[in-house]
C-alpha positions as CSV (number, residue, x, y, z in Angstrom):
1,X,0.0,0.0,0.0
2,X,1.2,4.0,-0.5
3,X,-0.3,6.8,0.6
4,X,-0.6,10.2,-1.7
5,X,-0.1,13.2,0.4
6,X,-1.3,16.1,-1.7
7,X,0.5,19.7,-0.3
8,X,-0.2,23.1,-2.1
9,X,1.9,25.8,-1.1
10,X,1.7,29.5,-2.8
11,X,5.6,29.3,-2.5
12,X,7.9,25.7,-2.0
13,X,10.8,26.5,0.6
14,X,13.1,23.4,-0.2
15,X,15.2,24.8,2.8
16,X,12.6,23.9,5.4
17,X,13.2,21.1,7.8
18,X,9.1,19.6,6.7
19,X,10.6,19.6,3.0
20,X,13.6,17.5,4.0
21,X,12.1,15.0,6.1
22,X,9.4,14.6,3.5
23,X,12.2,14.3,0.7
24,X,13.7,12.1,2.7
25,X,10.9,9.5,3.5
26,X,8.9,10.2,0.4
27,X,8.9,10.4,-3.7
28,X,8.3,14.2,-3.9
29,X,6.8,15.4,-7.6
30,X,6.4,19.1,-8.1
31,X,3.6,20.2,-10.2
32,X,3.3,24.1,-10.9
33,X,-0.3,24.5,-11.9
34,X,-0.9,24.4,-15.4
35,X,-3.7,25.5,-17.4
36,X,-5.1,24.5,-20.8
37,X,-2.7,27.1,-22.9
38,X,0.5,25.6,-21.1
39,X,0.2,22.3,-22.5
40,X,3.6,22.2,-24.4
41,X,5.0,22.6,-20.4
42,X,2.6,20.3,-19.4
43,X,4.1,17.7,-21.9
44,X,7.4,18.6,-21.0
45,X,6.3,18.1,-17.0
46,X,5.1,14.7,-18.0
47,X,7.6,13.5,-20.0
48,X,10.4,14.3,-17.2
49,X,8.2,12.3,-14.7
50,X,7.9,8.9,-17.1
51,X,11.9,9.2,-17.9
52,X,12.4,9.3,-14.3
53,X,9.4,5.7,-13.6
54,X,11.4,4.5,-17.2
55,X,8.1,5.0,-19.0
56,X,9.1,6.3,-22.8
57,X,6.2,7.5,-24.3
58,X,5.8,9.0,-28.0
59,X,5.3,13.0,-28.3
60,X,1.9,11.6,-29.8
61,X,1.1,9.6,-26.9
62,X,2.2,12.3,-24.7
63,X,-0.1,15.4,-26.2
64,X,-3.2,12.3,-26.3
65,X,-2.6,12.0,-22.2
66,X,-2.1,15.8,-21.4
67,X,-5.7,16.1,-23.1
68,X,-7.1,13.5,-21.6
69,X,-6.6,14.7,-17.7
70,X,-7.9,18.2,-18.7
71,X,-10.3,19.6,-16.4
72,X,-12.6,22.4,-18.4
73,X,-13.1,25.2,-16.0
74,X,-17.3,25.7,-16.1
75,X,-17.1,29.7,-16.0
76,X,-15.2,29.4,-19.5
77,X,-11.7,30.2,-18.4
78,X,-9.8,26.9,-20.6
79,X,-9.6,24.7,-18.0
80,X,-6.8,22.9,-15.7
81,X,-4.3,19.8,-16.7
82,X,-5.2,17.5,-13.8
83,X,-0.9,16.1,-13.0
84,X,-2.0,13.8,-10.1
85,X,-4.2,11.9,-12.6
86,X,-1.4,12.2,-14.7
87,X,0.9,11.0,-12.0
88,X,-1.0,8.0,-10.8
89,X,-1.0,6.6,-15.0
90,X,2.5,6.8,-15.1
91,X,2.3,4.6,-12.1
92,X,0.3,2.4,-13.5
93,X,2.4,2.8,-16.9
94,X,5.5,2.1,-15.2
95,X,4.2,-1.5,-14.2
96,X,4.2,-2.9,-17.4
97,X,6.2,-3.7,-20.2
98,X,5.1,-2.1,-23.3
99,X,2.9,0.9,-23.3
100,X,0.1,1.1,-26.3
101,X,-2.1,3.7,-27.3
102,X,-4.8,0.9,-25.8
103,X,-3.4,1.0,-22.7
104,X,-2.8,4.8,-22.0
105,X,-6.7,4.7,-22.7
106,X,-7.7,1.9,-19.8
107,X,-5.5,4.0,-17.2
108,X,-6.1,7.3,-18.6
109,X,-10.0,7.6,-19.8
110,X,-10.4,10.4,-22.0
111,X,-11.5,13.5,-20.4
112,X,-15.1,14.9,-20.3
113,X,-16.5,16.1,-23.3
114,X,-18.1,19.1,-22.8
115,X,-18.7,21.6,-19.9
116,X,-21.2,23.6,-19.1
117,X,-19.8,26.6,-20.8
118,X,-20.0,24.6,-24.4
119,X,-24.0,24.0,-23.7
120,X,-24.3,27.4,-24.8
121,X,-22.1,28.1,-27.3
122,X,-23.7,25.0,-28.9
123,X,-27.3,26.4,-28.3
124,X,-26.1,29.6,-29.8
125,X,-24.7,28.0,-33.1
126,X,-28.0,26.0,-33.6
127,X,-26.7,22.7,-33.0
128,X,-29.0,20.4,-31.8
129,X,-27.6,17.0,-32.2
130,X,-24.6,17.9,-30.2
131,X,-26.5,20.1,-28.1
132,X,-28.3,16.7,-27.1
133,X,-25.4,14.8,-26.7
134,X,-23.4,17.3,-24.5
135,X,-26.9,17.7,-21.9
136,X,-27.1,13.8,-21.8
137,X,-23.3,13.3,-21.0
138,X,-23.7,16.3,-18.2
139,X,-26.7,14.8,-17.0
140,X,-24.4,12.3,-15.6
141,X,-22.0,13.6,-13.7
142,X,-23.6,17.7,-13.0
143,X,-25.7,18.6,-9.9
144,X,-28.9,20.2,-11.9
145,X,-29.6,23.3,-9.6
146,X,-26.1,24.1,-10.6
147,X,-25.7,23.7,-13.8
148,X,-29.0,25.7,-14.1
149,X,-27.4,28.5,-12.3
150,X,-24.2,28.6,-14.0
151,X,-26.3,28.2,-17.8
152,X,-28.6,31.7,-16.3
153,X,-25.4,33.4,-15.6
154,X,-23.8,32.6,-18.6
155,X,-26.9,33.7,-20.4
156,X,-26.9,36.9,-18.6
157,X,-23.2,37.6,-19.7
158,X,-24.0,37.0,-22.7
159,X,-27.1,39.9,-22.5
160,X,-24.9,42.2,-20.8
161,X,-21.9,41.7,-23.3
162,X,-24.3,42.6,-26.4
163,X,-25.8,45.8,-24.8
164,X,-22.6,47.0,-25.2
165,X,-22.4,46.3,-29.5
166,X,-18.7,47.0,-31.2
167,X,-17.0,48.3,-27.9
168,X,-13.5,46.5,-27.1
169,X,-13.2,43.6,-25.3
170,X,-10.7,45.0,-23.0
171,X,-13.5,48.1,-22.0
172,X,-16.1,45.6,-21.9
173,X,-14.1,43.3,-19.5
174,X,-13.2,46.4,-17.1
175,X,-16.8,47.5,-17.2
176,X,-19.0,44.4,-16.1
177,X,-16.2,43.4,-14.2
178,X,-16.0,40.0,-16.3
179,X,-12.7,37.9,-16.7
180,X,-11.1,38.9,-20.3
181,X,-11.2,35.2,-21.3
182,X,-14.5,34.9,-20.9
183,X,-15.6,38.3,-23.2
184,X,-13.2,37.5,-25.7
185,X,-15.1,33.7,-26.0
186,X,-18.6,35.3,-25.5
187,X,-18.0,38.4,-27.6
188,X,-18.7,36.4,-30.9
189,X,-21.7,34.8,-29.7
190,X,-23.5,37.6,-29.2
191,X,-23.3,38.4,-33.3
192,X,-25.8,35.5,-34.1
193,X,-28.5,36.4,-32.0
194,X,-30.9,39.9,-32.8
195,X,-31.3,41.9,-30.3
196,X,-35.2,41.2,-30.1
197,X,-34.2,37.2,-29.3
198,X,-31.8,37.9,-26.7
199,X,-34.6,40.2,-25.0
200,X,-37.3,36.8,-25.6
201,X,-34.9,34.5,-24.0
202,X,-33.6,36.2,-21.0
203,X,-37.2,37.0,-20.1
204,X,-37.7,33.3,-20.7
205,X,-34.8,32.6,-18.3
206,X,-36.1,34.4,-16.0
207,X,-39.1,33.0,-15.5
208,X,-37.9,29.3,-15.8
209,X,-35.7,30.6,-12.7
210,X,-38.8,31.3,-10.7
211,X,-40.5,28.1,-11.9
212,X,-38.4,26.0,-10.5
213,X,-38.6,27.7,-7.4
214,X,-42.6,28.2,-7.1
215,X,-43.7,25.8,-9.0
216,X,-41.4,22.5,-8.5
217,X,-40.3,21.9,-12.3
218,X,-37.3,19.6,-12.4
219,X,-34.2,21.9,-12.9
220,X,-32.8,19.4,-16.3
221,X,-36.1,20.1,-17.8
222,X,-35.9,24.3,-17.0
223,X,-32.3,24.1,-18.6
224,X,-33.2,21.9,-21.8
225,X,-37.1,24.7,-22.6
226,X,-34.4,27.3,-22.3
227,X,-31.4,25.6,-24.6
228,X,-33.6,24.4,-27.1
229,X,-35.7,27.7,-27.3
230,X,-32.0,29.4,-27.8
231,X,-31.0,26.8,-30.5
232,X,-34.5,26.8,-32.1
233,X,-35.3,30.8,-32.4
């Protein structure tokens, strides 16, 4: 049996009598945070780790596993590269005596599909069959009353962002207070729907928000009437 001791420090002191002991007693692997645009470090992180379990792995194979363990971020921001997962397949890698495509897959399962940002942006673009397919796959794995407050507030982003037509993204970011990376992803959405639809639906939002607290109506059918109404106006 081992144990995985997880430690997350704003700043690693390597000098400190805790870091010796643990280096000591302990396999210590560093893993800055990286997010979705820092996956050419992210490959580089992983490849140091197999060399060092005497995993050799493919610059194909390694891209395929740094995709596969990332985490989208549900407020739109890219997402995070999950390295303990990553850490724990090497692991499991480093057991055996050939590594295959096949089995990076059945230690590494690819990552989710879709987040709850992508519901929108596919509701937007008028894509139904993968609108369908993204609900049903979050469906399994998303708390509802959730997922229907994060799909109101990325709706009402999306109002807010339009009211303010050709202005910058950089202004608009500094004025509602929004992340740039989200404006500069929900900037182009707002293009494809009129004015007059964006008014319909987020009066429609509004009141599937106070139906399913008045009236009971289950929160995946509030948040598929809204999506569909988006994707079919």
């Amino acid at each position: 049996d081992e144990t995985t001791l997880v430690l997350v420090e704003p700043g690693l002191d390597k000098r400190t009598k805790t870091y010796k002991a643990l280096h000591k007693a302990a396999t210590i692997i560093t893993a800055d945070p990286l997010t979705d645009r820092q996956r050419p470090a992210a490959e580089r992180w992983l490849r140091q780790l197999a060399s060092r379990r005497g995993v050799s792995l493919s610059p194909a194979q390694l891209r395929s596993m740094v995709e596969r363990a990332l985490v989208p971020d549900e407020k739109g921001y890219g997402g995070t590269i999950d390295q303990l997962q990553l850490a724990h397949a090497i692991d499991a890698l480093a057991q055996l005596e050939t590594v295959t495509d096949d089995v990076i897959a059945t230690v590494l399962p690819p990552a989710r599909e879709f987040s709850v940002f992508d519901v929108v942006t596919l509701a937007v673009e008028r894509r139904g069959p993968a609108l369908r397919a993204a609900l049903d796959e979050l469906r399994l794995s998303h708390d509802p009353y959730q997922t229907a407050a994060l799909i109101w507030a990325q709706w009402t982003q999306l109002a807010a962002i339009a009211c303010y037509g050709e202005a910058g993204e950089a202004e608009i970011a500094r004025e509602l207070s929004l992340h740039p990376y989200v404006v500069k992803k929900t900037k182009p959405l707002t293009t494809q729907v009129a004015p007059a639809d964006i008014r319909t639906l987020t009066q429609r939002a509004a009141q599937l928000d106070a139906d399913m607290k008045t009236t009971g109506i289950p929160p995946w059918d509030a948040v598929e009437s809204f999506l569909f109404a988006v994707a079919g106006r």
